[in-house]
C-alpha positions as CSV (number, residue, x, y, z in Angstrom):
1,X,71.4,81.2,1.6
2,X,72.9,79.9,-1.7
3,X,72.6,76.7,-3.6
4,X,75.4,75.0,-1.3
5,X,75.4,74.6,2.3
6,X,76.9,77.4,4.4
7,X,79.5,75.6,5.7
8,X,80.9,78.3,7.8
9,X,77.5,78.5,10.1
10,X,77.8,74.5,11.2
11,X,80.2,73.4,13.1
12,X,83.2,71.8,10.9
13,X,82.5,68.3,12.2
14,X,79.0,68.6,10.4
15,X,80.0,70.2,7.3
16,X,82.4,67.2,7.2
17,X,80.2,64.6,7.4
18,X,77.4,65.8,4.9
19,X,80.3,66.0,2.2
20,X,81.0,62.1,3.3
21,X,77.7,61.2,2.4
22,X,77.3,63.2,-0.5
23,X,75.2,65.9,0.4
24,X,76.7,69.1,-0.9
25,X,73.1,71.3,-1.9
26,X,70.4,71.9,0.3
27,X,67.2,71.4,-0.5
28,X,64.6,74.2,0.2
29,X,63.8,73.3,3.3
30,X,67.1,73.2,4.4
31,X,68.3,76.5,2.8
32,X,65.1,78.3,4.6
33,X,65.3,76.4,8.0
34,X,69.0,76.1,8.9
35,X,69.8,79.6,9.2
36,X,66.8,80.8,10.5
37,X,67.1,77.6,13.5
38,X,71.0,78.6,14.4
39,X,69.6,82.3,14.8
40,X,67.3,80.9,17.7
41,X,63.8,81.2,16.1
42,X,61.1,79.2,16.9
43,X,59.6,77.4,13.5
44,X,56.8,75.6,12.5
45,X,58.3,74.5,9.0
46,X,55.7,72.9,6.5
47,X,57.4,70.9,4.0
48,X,56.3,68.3,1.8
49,X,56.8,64.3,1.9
50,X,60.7,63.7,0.1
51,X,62.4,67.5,0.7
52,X,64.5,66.8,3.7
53,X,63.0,67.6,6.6
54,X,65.2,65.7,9.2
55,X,68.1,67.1,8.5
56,X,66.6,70.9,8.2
57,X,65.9,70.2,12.0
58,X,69.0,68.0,13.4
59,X,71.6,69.8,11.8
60,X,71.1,73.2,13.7
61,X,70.0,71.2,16.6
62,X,73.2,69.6,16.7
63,X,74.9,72.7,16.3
64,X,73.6,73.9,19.7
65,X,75.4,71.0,21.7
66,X,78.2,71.9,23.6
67,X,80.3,68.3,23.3
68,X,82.0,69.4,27.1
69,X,78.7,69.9,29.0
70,X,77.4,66.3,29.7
71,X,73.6,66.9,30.2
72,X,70.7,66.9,28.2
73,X,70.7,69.8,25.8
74,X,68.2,68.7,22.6
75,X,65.3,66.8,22.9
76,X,64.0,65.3,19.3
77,X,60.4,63.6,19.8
78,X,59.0,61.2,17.1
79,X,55.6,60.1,16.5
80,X,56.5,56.2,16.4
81,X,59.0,54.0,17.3
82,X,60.3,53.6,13.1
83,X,60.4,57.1,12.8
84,X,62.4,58.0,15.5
85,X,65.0,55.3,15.0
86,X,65.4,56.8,11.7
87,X,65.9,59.7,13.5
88,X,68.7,58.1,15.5
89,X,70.2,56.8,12.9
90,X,71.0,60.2,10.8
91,X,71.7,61.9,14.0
92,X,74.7,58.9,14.8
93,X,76.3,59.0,10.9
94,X,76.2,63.0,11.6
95,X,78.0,63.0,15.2
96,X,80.5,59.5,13.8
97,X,83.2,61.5,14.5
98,X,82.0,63.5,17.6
99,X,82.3,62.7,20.8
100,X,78.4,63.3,21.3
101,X,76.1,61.0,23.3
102,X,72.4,60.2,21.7
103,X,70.2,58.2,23.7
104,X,67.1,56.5,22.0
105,X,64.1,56.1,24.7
106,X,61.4,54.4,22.9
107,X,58.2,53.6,23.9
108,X,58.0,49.5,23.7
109,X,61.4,49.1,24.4
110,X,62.5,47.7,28.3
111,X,62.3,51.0,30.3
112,X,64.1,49.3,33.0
113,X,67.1,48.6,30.6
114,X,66.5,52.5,29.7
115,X,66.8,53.3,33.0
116,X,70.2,51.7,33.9
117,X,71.3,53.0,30.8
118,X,70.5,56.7,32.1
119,X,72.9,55.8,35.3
120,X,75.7,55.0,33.4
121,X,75.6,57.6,30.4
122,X,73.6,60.6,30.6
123,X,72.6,61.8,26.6
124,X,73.4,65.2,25.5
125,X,70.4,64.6,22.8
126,X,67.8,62.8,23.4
127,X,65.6,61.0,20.6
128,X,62.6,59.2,21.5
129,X,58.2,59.0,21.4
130,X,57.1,61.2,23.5
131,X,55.1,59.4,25.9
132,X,58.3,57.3,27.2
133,X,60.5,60.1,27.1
134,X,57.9,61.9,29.4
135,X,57.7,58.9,31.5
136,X,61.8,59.0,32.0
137,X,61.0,62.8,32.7
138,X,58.8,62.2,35.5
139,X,60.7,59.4,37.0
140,X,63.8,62.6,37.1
141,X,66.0,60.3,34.8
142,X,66.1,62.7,32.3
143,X,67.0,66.6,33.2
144,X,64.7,69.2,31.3
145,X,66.8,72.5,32.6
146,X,69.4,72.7,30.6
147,X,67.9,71.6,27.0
148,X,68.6,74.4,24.6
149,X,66.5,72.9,21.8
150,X,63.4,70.6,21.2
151,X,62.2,69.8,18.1
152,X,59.0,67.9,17.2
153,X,58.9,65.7,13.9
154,X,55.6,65.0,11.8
155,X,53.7,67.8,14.2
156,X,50.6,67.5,12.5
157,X,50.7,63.4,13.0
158,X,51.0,64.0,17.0
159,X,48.2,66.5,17.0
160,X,46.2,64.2,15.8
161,X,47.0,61.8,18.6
162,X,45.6,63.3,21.6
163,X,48.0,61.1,23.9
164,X,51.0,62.1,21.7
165,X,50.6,65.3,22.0
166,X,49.2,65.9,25.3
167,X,53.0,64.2,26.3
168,X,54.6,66.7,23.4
169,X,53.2,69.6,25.6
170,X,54.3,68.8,28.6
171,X,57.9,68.4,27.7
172,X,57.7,71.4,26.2
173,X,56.2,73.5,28.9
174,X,58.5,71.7,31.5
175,X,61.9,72.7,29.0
176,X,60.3,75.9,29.7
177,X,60.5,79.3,27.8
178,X,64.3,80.0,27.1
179,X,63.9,76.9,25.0
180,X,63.9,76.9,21.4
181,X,61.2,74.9,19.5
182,X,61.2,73.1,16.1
183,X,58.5,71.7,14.5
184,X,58.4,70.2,11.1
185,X,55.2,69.2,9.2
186,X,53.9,67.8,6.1
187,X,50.3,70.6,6.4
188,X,50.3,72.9,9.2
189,X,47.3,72.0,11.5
190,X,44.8,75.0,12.2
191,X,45.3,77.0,14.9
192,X,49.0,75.4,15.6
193,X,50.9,78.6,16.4
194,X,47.7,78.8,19.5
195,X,47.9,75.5,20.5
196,X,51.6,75.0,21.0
197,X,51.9,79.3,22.4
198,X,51.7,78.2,26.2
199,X,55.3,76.6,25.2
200,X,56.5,78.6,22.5
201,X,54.8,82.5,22.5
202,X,56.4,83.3,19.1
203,X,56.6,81.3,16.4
204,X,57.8,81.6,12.3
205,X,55.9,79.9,10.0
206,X,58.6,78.8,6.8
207,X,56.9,77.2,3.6
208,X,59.0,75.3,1.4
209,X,58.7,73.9,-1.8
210,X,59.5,70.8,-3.8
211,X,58.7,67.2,-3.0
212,X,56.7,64.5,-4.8
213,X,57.4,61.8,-6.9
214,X,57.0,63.2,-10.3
215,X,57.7,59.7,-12.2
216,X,55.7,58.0,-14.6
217,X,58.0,55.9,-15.9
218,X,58.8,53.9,-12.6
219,X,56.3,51.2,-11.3
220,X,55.0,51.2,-8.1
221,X,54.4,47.0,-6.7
222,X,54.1,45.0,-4.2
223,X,55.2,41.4,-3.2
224,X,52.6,40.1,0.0
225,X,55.5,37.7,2.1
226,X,55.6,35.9,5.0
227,X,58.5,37.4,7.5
228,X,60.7,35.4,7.6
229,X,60.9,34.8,3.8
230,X,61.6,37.9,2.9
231,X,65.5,37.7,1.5
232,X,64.7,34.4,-0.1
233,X,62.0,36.4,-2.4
234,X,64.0,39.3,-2.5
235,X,66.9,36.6,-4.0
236,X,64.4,35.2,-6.7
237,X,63.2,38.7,-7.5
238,X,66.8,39.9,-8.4
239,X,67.0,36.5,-10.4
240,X,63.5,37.0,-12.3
241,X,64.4,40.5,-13.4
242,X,67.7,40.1,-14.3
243,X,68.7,43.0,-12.3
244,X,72.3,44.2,-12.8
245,X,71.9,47.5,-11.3
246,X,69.5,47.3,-7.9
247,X,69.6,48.5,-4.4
248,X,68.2,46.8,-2.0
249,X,66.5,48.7,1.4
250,X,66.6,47.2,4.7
251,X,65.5,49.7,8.0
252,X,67.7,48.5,10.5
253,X,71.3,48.8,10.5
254,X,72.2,45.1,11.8
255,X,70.3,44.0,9.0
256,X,72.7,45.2,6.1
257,X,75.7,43.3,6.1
258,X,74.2,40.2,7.1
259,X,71.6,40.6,3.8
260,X,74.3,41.2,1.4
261,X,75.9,38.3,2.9
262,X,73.2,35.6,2.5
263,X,73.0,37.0,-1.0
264,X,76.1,36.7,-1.8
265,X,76.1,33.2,0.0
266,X,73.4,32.5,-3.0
267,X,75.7,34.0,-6.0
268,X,74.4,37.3,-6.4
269,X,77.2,39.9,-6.4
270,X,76.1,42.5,-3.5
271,X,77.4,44.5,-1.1
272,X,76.7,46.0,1.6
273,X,76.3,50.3,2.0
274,X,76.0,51.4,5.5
275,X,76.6,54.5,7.6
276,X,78.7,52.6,10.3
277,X,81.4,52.0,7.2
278,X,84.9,53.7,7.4
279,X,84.9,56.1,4.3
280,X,87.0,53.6,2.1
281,X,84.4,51.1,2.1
282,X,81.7,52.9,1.4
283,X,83.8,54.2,-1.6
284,X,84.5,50.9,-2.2
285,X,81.0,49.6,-2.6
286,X,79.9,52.6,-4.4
287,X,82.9,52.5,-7.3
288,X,82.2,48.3,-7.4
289,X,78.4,49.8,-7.8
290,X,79.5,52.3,-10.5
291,X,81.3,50.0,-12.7
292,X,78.9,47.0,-12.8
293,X,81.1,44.5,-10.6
294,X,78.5,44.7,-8.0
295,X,74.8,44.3,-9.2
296,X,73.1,44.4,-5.7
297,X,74.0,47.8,-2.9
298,X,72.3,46.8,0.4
299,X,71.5,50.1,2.5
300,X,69.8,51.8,4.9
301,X,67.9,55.5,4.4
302,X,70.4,57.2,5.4
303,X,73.5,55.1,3.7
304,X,71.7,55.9,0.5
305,X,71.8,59.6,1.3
306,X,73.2,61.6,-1.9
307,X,73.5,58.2,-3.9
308,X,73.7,59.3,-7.1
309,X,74.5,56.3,-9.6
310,X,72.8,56.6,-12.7
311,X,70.5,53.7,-14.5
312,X,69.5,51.9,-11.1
313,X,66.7,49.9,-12.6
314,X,65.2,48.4,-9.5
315,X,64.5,49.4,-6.3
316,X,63.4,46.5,-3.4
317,X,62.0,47.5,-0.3
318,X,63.0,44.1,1.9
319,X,61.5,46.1,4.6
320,X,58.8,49.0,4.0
321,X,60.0,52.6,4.9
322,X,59.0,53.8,7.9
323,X,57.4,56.6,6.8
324,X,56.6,57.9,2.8
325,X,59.1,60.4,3.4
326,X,61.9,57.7,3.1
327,X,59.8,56.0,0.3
328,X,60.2,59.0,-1.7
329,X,63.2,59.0,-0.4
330,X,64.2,55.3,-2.0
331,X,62.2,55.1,-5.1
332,X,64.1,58.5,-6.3
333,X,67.0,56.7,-7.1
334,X,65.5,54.7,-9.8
335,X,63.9,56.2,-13.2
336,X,65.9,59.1,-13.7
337,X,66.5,60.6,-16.6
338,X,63.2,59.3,-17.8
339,X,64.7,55.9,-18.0
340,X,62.1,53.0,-16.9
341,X,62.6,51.9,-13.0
342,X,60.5,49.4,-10.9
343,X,60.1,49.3,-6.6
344,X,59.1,46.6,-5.5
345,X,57.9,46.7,-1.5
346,X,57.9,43.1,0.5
347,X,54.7,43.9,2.5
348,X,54.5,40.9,5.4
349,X,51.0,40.8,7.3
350,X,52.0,43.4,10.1
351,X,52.9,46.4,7.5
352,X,50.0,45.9,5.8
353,X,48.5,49.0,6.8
354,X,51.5,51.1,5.0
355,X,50.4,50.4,2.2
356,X,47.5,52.8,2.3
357,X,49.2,55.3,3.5
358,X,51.7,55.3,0.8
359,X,49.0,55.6,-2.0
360,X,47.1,58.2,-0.1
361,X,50.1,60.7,0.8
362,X,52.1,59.6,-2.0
363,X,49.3,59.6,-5.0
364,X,50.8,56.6,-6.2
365,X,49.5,53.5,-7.8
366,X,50.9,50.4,-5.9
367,X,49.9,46.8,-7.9
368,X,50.1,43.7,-6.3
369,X,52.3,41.0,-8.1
370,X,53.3,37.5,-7.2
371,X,56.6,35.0,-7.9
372,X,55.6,32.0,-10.2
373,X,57.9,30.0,-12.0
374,X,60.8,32.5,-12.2
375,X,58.4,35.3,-13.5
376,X,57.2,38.7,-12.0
377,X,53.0,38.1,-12.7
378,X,49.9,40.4,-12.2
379,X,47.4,39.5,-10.1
């Protein structure tokens, strides 16, 4: 595959939406997984954090659809709830266009409301943990016989969650063997290609290259807030640093135009960057970006997908990814060209915990600071 994608293999709806959001080259991941997926393979694709692993699986998954048969035909399962709205989110800017229904079935969320969902619109891809899609399964509110695809995201995270996976397997043995499997992972687990053969006999291991941060001129810091404080901080931080060029990084969707409005509300020039924008407004933001007339972007993930605006100084995490795949993800759009950049995470008491996982998969140095008197200060 060469250094672009190969248009001609996806289906023109795809290869139209990746050059609306920027994405022209694949990454390695991409370049080995795509073809090799569309050709029907099973993979177990190892990848490291930051090289694109969600669209290596969802773009030939989507492929597979057929838009005029209405049942379930891909089944995408997520370790947690983040991850697979993230999941949902790239797979609905992909399919803007498309007349294809994705159903989200996540475990915490009203399975009732699911449920009555199910009777009125039956998904043609399915996105969801895997212990409520299983449940759905069982109740016979979701249709294994005709999916055509099911791919499993983080792999070696739901291994190491016996109740996780124990759910993964079952889906996968009740999709049954004509089914193709995907499974992406940051280390391949030992033994995988035995423990998941009962589902998937024969499976292709792909290695790709690429990945981590490689930055020493950006800082890694963190901000400890209370929830429902976070924009005011995140208001005073853009003040204190005298930021002119800074995106901002919310994870929900509903979140971004109502966060560059309170800041605009408050003087700072922002906008907002989302995925749900006609074309024109995204252009919009970006050239207002480009040019200086706008000092904050407010985005999600996958808004910010093939961002490239040179001398973004600051990056602030208003929410913290949910995964540190996306904070790669994020923090690579500051410090390029070996120009200084800072990201700053808003950590409230729940995401606590991220915070070590970030320095352990990331090997990064995170530092804590605080706001005093208008001033970024140590510890």
């Amino acid at each position: 595959m060469s250094d672009t994608f190969t248009f001609d293999r996806l289906p023109s709806y795809l290869a139209e939406a990746l050059t609306e959001q920027g994405v022209h080259q694949p990454t390695d991941i991409q370049s080995k997984m795509i073809p090799e997926a569309l050709e029907g393979q099973n993979l177990i694709a190892r990848s490291q954090t930051g090289t694109g692993k969600t669209l290596a699986f969802l773009l030939p998954a989507l492929a597979k659809i057929e838009k005029e048969k209405k049942n379930l035909q891909v089944v995408v399962l997520a370790p947690t709830q983040e991850l697979a709205m993230q999941v949902v989110e790239v797979a609905r800017s992909l399919t803007k266009h498309e007349a294809i229904e994705i159903g989200a079935f996540i475990g915490g969320a009203n399975i009732k409301r699911q449920v009555e969902k199910l009777k009125k619109q039956k998904p043609q891809l399915a996105i969801g943990t895997p212990g409520r899609l299983l449940e759905l399964i069982d109740m016979k509110k979701l249709k294994l016989h005709e999916v055509k695809v099911v791919a499993v995201d983080e792999a070696d995270r739901m291994m190491s969650e016996r109740p996780s996976w124990e759910a993964t397997m079952q889906i996968a043995k009740r999709a049954g063997q004509q089914t193709q499997f995907l499974f992406v992972s940051a280390t391949i687990p030992k033994d995988f290609a035995e423990q998941v053969s009962d589902a998937a006999p024969f499976v292709v291991q792909i290695e790709a290259e690429g990945g981590l941060l490689h930055t020493d001129n950006v800082d890694h810091v963190y901000i400890r807030v209370d929830t429902r404080d976070k924009i005011d901080v995140a208001r005073r931080l853009i003040h204190a640093e005298k930021i002119e060029r800074g995106i901002v990084f919310v994870n929900q969707l509903d979140k971004v135009a109502e966060t560059a409005e309170k800041f605009s509300y408050k003087g700072i020039k922002s906008l907002a960057l989302s995925s749900d924008q006609a074309k024109q407004e995204r252009e919009h933001a970006l050239n207002s970006f480009r040019k200086g007339d706008t000092h904050i972007l407010v985005a999600t993930d996958v808004a910010a997908r093939g961002l490239d605006v040179e001398d973004v100084t600051h990056i602030i995490q208003l929410d913290p990814p949910a995964s540190p795949d996306s904070y790669l993800h994020r923090a690579g759009r500051t410090g390029r060209m070996g120009k200084d950049g800072k990201v700053i995470t808003l950590i409230d008491s729940r995401d606590g915990y991220k915070l070590e996982k970030y320095k352990r998969d990331l090997h990064i140095e995170l530092e804590e600071r605080f706001l005093e008197r208008g001033e970024l200060k140590a510890k």
